[in-house]
C-alpha positions as a Python dict, from the first residue, in 0.01 Angstrom:
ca = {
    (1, 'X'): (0, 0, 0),
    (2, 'X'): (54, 259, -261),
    (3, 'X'): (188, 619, -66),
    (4, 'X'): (104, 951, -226),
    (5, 'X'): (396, 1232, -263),
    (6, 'X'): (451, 1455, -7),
    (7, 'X'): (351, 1738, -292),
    (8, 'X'): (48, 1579, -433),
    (9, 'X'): (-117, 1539, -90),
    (10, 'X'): (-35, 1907, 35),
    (11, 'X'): (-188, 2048, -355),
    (12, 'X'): (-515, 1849, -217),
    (13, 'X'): (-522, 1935, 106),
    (14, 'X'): (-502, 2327, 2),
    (15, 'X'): (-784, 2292, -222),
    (16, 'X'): (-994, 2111, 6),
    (17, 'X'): (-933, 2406, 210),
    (18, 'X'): (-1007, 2659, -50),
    (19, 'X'): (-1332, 2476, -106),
    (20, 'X'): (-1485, 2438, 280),
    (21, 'X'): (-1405, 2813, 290),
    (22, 'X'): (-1641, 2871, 36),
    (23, 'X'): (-1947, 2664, 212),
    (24, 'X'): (-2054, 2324, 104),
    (25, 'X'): (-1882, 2124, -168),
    (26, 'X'): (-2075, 2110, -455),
    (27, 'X'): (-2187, 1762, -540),
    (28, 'X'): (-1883, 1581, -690),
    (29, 'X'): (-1656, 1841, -586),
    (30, 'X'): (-1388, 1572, -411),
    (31, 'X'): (-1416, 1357, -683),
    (32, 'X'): (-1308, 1571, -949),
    (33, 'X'): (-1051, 1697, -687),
    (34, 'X'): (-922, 1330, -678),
    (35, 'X'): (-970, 1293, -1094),
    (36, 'X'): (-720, 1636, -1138),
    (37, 'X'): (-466, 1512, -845),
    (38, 'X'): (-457, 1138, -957),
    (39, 'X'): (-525, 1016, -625),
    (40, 'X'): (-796, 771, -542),
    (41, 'X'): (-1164, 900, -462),
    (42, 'X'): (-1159, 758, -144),
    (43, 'X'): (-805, 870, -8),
    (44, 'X'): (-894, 1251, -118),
    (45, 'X'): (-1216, 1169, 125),
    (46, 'X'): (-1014, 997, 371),
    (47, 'X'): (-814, 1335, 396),
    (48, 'X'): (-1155, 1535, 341),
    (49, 'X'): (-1260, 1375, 658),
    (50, 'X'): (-947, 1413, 837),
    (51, 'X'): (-945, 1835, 772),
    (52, 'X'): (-1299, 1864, 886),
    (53, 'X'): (-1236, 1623, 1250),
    (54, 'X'): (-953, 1892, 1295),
    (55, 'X'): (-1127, 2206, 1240),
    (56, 'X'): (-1410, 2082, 1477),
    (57, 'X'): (-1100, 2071, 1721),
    (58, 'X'): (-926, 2366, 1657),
    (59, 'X'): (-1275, 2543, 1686),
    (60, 'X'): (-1309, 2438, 2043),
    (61, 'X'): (-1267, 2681, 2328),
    (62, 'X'): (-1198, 2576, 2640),
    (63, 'X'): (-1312, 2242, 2598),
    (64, 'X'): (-1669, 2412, 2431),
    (65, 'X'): (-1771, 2446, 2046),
    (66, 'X'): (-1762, 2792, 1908),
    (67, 'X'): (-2104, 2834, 1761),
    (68, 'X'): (-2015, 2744, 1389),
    (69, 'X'): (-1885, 2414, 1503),
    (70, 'X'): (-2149, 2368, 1712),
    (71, 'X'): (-2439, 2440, 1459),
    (72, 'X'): (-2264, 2184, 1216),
    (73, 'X'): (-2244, 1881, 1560),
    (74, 'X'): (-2593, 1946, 1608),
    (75, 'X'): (-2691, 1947, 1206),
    (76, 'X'): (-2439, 1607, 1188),
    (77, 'X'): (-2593, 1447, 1475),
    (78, 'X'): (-2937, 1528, 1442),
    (79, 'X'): (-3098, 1187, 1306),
    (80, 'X'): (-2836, 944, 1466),
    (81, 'X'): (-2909, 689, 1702),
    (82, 'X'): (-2738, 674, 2039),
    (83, 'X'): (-2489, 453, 1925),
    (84, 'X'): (-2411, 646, 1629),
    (85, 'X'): (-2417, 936, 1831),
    (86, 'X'): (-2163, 803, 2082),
    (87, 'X'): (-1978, 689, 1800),
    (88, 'X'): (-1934, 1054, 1650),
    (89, 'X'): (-1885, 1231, 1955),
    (90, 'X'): (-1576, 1007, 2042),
    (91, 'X'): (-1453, 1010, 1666),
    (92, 'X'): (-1493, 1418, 1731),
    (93, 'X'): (-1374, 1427, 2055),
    (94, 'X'): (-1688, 1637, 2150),
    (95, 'X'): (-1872, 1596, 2480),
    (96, 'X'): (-2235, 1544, 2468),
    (97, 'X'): (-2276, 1870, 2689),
    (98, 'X'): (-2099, 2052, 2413),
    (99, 'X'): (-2436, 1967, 2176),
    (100, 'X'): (-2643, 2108, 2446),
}
């Protein structure tokens, strides 16, 4: 298993940041982000992943969404079944009560 540098992974991380704060990713956005960094496509969405899980989390108030995270739950979870819905909500650690 082939690790990335410390220094590589941060430069990514920032610019995923830098790009959620300006909405949604333009199609192909990560990809080109791994392309520049030299990282594999799926690690940079691996980490992609990662950032948004813990901004849903950070975003929580006394164990409730604030209304941005909450919009984006309900948006995620609108077409899943019940097991994919269980699914999320665990990955998310987000109570079903929080999408109500």
């Amino acid at each position: 298993m082939n690790t990335c540098p410390k220094d590589v992974k941060d430069a990514v991380i920032k610019r995923l940041i830098e790009l959620h704060d300006g909405g949604p990713a333009p199609l192909g956005a990560l990809a080109q982000i791994a392309a520049e960094a030299g990282v594999l496509a799926n690690t940079v969405y691996q980490w992609n992943s990662d950032l948004k899980r813990k901004r849903i989390r950070t975003e929580t108030t006394s164990g409730s969404l604030s209304s941005a995270a909450k919009f984006q739950a309900v948006l995620a979870t609108a077409s899943m079944s019940e097991l994919e819905l269980g699914e999320y909500l665990r990955k998310n650690a987000i109570t079903r009560q929080d999408l109500d």
